[in-house]
C-alpha positions as CSV (number, residue, x, y, z in Angstrom):
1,X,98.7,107.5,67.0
2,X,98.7,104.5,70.0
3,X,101.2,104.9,72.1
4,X,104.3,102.5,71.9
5,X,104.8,100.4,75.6
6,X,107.9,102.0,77.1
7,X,111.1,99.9,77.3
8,X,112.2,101.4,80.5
9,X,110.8,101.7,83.5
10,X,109.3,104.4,85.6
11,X,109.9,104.7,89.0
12,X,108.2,106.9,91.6
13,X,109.0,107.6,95.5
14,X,106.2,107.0,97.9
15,X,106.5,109.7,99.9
16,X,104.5,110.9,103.4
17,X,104.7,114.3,104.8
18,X,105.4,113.0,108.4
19,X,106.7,111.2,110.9
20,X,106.3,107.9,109.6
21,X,106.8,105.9,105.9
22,X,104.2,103.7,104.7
23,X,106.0,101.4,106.6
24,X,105.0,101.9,110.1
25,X,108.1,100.7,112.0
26,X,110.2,103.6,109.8
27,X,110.5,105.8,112.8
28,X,112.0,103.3,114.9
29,X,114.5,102.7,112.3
30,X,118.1,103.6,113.6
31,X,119.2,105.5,110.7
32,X,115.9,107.2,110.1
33,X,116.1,110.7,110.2
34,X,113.4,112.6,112.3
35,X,113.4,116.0,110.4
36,X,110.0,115.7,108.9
37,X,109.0,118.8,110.8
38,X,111.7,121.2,108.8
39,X,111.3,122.1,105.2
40,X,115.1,121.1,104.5
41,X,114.3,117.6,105.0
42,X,111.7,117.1,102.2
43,X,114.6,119.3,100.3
44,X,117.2,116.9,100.8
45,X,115.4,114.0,99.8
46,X,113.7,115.5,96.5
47,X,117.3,116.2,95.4
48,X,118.8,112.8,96.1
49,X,115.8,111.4,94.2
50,X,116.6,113.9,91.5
51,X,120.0,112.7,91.4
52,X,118.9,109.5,90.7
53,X,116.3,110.2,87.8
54,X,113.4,109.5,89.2
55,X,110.2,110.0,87.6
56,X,107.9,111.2,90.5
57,X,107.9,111.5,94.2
58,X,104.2,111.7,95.6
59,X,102.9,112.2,99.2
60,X,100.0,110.0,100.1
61,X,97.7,111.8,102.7
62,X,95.1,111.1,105.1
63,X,92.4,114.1,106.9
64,X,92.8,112.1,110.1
65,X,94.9,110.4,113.0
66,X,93.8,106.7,112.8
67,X,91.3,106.8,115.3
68,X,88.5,103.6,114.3
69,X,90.7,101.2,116.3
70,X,89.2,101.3,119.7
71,X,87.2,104.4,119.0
72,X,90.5,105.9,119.8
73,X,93.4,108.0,118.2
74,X,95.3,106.7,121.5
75,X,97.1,103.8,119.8
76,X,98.4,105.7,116.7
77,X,99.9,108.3,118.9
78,X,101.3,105.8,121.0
79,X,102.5,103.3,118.2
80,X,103.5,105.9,115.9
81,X,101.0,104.7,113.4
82,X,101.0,107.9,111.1
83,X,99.9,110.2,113.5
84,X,102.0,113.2,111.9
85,X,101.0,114.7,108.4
86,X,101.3,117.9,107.3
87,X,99.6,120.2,104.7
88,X,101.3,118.6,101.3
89,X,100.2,122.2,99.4
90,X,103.1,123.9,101.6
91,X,105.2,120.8,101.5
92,X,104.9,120.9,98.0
93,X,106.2,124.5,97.7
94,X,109.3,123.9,99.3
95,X,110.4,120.8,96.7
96,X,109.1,122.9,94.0
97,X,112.2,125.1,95.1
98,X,114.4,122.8,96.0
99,X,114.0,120.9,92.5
100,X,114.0,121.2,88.8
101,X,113.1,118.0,86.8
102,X,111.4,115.6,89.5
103,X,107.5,114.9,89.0
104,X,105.7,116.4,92.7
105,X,102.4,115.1,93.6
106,X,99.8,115.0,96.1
107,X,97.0,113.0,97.4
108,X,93.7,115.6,97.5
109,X,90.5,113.6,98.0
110,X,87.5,114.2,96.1
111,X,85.4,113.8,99.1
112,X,86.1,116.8,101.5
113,X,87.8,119.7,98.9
114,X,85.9,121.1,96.4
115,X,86.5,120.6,92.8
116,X,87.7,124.1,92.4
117,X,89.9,124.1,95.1
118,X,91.7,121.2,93.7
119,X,91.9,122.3,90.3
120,X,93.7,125.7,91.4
121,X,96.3,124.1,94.1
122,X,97.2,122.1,91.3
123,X,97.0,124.4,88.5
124,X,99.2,126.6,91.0
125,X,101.7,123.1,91.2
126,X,102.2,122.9,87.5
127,X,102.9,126.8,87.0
128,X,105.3,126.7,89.7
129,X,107.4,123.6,89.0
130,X,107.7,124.3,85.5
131,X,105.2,121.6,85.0
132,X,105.9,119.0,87.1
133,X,102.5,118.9,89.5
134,X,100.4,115.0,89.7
135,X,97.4,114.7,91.5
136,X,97.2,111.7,93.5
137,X,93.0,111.7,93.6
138,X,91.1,109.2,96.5
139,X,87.7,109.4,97.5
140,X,88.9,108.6,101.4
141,X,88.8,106.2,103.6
142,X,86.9,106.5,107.1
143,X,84.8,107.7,109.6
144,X,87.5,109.6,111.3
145,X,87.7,111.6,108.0
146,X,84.4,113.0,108.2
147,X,84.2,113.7,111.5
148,X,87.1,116.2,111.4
149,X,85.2,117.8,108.6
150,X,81.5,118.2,110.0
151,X,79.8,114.7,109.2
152,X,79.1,111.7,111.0
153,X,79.9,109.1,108.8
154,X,81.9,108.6,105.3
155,X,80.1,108.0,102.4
156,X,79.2,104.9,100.6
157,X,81.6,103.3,98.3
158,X,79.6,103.5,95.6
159,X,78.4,107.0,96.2
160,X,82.2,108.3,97.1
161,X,82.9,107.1,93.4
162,X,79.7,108.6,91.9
163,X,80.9,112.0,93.4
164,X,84.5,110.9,92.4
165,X,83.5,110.5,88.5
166,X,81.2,114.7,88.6
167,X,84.2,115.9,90.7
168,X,87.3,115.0,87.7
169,X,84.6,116.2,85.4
170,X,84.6,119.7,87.0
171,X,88.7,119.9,87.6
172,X,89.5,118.5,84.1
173,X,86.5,121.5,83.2
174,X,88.1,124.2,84.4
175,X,91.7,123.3,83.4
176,X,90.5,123.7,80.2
177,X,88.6,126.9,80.6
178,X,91.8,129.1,79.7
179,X,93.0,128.3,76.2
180,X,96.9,128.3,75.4
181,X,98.0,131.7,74.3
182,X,95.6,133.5,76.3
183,X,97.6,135.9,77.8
184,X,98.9,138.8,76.2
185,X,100.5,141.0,78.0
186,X,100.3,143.8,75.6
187,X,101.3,147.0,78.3
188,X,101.4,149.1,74.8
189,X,97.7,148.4,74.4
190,X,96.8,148.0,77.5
191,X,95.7,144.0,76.8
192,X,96.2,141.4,79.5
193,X,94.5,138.5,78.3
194,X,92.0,137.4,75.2
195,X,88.5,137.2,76.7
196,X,87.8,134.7,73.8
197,X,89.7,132.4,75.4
198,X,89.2,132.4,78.9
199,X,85.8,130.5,79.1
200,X,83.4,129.7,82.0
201,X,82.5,126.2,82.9
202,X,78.7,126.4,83.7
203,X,78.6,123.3,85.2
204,X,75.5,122.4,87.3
205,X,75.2,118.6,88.6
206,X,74.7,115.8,91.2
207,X,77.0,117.1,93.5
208,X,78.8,120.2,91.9
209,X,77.9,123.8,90.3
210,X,80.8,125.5,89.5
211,X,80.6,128.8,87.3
212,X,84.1,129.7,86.2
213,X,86.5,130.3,84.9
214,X,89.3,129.1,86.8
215,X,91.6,131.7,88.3
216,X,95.0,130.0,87.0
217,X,95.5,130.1,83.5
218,X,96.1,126.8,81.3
219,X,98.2,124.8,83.8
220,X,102.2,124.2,81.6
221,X,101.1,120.2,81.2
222,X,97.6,121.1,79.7
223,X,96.5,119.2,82.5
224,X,98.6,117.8,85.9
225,X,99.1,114.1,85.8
226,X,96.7,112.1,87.2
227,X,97.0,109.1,89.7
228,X,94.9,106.6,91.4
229,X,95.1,103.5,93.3
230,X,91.5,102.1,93.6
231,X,91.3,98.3,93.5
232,X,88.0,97.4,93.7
233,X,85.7,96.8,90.2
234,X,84.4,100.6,91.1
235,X,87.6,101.7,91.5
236,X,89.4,100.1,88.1
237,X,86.9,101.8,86.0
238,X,87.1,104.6,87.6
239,X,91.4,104.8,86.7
240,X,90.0,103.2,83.2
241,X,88.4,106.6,82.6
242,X,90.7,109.4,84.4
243,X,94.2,107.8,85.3
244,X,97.7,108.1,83.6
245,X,99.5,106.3,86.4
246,X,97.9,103.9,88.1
247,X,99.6,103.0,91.5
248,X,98.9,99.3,92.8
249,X,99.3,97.1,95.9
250,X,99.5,93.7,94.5
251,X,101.7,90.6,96.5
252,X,103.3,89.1,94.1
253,X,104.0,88.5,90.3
254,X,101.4,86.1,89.3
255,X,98.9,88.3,91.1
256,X,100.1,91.7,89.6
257,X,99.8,90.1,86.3
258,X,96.5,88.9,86.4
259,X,95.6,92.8,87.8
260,X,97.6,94.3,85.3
261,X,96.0,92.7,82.3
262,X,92.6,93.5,83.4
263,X,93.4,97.0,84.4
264,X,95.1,97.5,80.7
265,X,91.6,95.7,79.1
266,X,89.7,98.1,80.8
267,X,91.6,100.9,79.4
268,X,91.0,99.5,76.1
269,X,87.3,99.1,77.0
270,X,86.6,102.6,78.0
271,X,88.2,103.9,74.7
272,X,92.2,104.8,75.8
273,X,95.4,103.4,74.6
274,X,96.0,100.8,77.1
275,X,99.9,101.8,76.7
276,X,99.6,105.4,77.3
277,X,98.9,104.2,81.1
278,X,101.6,103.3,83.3
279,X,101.2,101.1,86.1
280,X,103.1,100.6,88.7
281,X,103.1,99.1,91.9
282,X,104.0,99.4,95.1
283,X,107.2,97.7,96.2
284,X,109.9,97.8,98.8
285,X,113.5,97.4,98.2
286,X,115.5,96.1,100.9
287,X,119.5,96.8,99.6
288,X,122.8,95.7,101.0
289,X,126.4,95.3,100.3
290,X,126.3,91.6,100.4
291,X,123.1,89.0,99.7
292,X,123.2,88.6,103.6
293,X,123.8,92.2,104.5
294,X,120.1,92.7,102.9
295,X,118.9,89.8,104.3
296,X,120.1,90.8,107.6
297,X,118.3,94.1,107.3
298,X,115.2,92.5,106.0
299,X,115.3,90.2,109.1
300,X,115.3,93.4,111.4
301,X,112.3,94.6,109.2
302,X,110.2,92.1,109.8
303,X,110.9,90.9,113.6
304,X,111.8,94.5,115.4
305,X,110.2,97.7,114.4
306,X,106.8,97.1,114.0
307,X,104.3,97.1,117.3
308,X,101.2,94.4,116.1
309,X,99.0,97.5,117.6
310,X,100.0,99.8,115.0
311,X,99.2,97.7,112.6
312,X,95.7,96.9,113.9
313,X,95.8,100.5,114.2
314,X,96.5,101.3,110.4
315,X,94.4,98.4,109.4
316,X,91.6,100.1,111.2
317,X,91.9,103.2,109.1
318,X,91.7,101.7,106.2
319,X,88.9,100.0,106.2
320,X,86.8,101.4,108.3
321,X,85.9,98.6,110.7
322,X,86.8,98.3,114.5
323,X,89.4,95.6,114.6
324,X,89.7,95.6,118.5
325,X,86.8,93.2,118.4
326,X,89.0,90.2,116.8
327,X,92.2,88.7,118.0
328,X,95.4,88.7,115.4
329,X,94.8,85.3,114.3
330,X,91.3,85.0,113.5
331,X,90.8,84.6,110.4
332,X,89.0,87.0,108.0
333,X,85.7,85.4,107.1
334,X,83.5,86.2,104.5
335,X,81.2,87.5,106.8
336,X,83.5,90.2,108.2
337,X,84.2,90.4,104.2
338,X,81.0,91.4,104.0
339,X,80.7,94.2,106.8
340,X,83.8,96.2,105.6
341,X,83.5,98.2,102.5
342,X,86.2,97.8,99.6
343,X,88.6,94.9,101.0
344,X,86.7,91.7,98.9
345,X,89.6,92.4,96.2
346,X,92.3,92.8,98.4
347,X,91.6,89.4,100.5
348,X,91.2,87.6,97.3
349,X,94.2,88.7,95.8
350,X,95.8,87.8,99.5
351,X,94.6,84.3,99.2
352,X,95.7,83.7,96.2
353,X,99.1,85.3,96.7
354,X,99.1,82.9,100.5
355,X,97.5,80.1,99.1
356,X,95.5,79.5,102.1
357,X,93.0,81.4,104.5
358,X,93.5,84.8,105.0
359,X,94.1,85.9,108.8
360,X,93.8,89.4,110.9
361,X,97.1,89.5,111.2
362,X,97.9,88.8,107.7
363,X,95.7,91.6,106.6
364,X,97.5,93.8,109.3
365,X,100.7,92.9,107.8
366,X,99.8,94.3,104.5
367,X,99.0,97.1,105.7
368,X,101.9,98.1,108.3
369,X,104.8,95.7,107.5
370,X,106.3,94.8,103.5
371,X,103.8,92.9,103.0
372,X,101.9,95.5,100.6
373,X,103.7,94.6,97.5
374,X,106.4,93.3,96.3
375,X,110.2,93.2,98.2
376,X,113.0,93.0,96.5
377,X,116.0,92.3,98.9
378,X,119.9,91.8,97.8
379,X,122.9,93.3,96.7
380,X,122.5,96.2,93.7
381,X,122.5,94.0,91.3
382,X,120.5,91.4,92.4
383,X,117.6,93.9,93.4
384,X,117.7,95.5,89.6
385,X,117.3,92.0,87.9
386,X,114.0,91.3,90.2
387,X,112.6,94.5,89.1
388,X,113.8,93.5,85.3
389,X,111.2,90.3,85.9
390,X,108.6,92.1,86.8
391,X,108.9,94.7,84.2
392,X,109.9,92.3,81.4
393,X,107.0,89.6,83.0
394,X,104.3,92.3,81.9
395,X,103.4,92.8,85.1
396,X,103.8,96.0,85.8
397,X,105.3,99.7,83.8
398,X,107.7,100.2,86.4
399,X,107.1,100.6,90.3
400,X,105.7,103.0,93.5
401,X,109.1,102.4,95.7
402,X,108.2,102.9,99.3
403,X,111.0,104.1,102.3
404,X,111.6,101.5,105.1
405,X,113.3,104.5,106.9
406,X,113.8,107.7,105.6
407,X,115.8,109.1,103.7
408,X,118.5,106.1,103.7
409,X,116.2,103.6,101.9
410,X,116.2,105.9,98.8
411,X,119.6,106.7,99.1
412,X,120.2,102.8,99.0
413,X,118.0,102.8,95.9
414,X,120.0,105.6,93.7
415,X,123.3,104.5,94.9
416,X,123.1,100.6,94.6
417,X,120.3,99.6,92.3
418,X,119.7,102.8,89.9
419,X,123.0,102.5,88.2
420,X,122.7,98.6,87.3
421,X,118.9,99.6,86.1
422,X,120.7,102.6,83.7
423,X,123.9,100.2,82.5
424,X,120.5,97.7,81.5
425,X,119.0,99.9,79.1
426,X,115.9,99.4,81.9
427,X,116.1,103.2,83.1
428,X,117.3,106.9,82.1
429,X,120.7,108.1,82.7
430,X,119.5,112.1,82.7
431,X,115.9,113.8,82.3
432,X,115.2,114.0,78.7
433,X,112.5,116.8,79.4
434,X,111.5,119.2,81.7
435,X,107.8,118.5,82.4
436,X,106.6,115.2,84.4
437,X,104.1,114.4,81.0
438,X,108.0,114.5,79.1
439,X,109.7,111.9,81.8
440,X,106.1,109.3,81.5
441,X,106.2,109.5,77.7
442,X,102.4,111.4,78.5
443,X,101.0,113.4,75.7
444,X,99.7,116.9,76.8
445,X,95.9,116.7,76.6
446,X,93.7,119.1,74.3
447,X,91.5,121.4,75.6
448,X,87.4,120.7,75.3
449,X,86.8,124.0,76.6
450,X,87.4,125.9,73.3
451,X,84.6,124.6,71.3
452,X,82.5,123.6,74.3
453,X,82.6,126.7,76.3
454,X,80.9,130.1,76.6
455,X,83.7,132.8,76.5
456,X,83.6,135.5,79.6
């Protein structure tokens, strides 16, 4: 049966397991709260966002201090520019203590962990939580990456999404390998488990083998959710194949609905209910008592917080390419298009979001300042019915919400804007389920293993 389009919204927290929020002035913020070293912290703000409904809070992750700038990790330690994250596996333990409805995910990249490693940290997740684990899955980003893990250089784009496509083979594999009802627990008999349904996987490829079965059985979800954020061609197919949430970056409205009508076509393409996908992107909300309270605190935002090196800095990470060889005002020319892999998409959507050349320091922006996505700034109010046009424009299934200082920004959020999205009809006013699948409107996936697989 297709899935019906929801008619509210789903909203997620954007969370990082460090010292800094997306945004890379968040530290400097006065009201931020530097406890990102103590396991009460992450505690404090799962419940707040469990107060106010939330769908999912996920931790994005990098496997390296931002070190391409330069050829140096000197400016992100300096700057602040995310040079703090912790393990999100042990994170992730304390919030699924601290919690009891909110989705928990991570960012695990299919480049430097191995498909069964993945599939058991998660399966592990989902027992846990009560079924509540998502898997944010990238395919990295840099050189600093590698080299922290044995290697020289990354891989290619197209080869990091080649890998990508054999490594969700082997995870979605061996979360199938143990059937539902598996288990017995017959101490009478002295029968754990049903060995004709606990499979092995067998699976022998490109870049994979992995025998089976998996040591966790059947995760409570079927399967943990599954995220991505790639927006390049390579990457959309890829989400059009494996992703239930798709989390984007796009500037503006007209933008994010010319992204989100393609992403939804390909969906269709690759044989998937277009509206059994949510996507949602990335998007800042800048709250305030009063119209200019917000825009007083958007004003600080954008003029105070954020050092231009950090954002070189972060722009560096992400794409790979040395930045301290152009000044902040050059402007990015196809040719330097050409040398970095995976930004073509992003500049173009830039231009046609700025309507004129793209610069350095534009590009900088986007990836330090608010300049990612959207920003909603006003009262309550105000900030709900710019989310409503978004929603109701068909631009997006609700939104990524990112912290411009932490944990206030999300307490701004649930306190001003949640309730005026409830009294709208636009969100929930209390969990309906228990599992994250429940809170998306996500049907638990059937096993292939079954028929497919040898039994142990």
């Amino acid at each position: 049966m297709a899935a019906k389009r929801d008619d509210r919204m789903s909203l997620v927290a954007f969370m990082q397991a460090g010292s800094t929020s997306v945004y890379s002035g968040s530290w400097r913020h006065p009201n931020t709260e530097h406890g990102y070293l103590d396991a009460s912290y992450y505690a404090k703000v799962g419940r707040q966002l469990e107060e106010g409904c939330f769908d999912l809070m996920f931790f994005d992750d990098r496997l390296a201090m931002p070190g391409i700038y330069g050829g140096s990790v000197a400016e992100a330690v300096r700057t602040g520019a995310r040079p703090v994250k912790l393990d999100l596996s042990v994170v992730l333990g304390v919030l699924a203590q601290a919690t009891s409805k909110i989705g928990l995910g991570a960012t695990y990249s299919t480049t430097y962990y191995a498909p069964f490693h993945v599939a058991r940290t998660f399966a592990t997740l989902d027992h846990l939580s009560g079924g509540r684990a998502a898997w944010n899955v990238v395919t990295s980003v840099n050189d600093s990456e590698a080299q922290n893990f044995g290697l020289e250089a990354h891989l290619g784009h197209e080869e990091r999404y080649d890998r990508a496509d054999e490594f969700l083979d082997v995870v979605a594999g061996l979360w199938d390998t143990w059937e539902h009802g598996a288990l017995q627990h017959d101490r009478v008999a002295g029968y754990f488990a049903d060995p004709a349904k606990v499979h092995e996987l067998g699976h022998t490829g490109r870049w994979f083998s992995a025998r089976g079965p998996l040591t966790v059985p059947r995760p409570p979800q079927g399967r943990p959710v599954v995220m991505q954020a790639g927006s390049s061609g390579r990457g959309r197919e890829f989400a059009s194949r494996w992703a239930e949430l798709i989390f984007t970056g796009d500037p503006g409205l007209e933008v994010a609905r010319g992204h989100y009508a393609d992403q939804k076509a390909r969906i269709d393409a690759a044989g998937r209910d277009p509206r059994s996908v949510k996507i949602c992107p990335m998007a800042y909300a800048v709250v305030g008592e009063s119209e200019q309270h917000a825009k007083e605190r958007e004003a600080m935002l954008l003029d105070d917080l954020v050092d231009p090196m950090a954002s070189l800095t972060l722009l560096s990470e992400l794409t790979n390419y040395d930045f301290a060889r152009h000044g902040l005002d050059d402007q990015v020319t196809d040719e330097v298009i050409a040398s970095i892999s995976g930004i073509r998409g992003l500049v173009e959507n830039m231009r046609a979001h700025l309507g004129r050349p793209v610069t350095v320091r534009d590009l900088a922006g986007h990836r330090a300042t608010l300049l990612q996505g959207p920003r909603f700034v006003g009262t309550g109010p105000q900030v709900a019915e710019q989310m409503a046009e978004w929603f109701h424009g068909e631009a997006c299934d609700g939104f990524v919400l990112a912290a411009t200082h932490m944990p206030g920004a999300f307490e701004d959020v649930v306190r001003m804007v949640v309730p005026h999205l409830q009294r709208a009809g636009l969100f929930r006013t209390a969990y309906e389920g228990n599992t994250l699948r429940e809170h998306l409107g996500l049907a638990v996936p059937a096993s292939t293993r079954a028929a497919a697989g040898s039994s142990v």
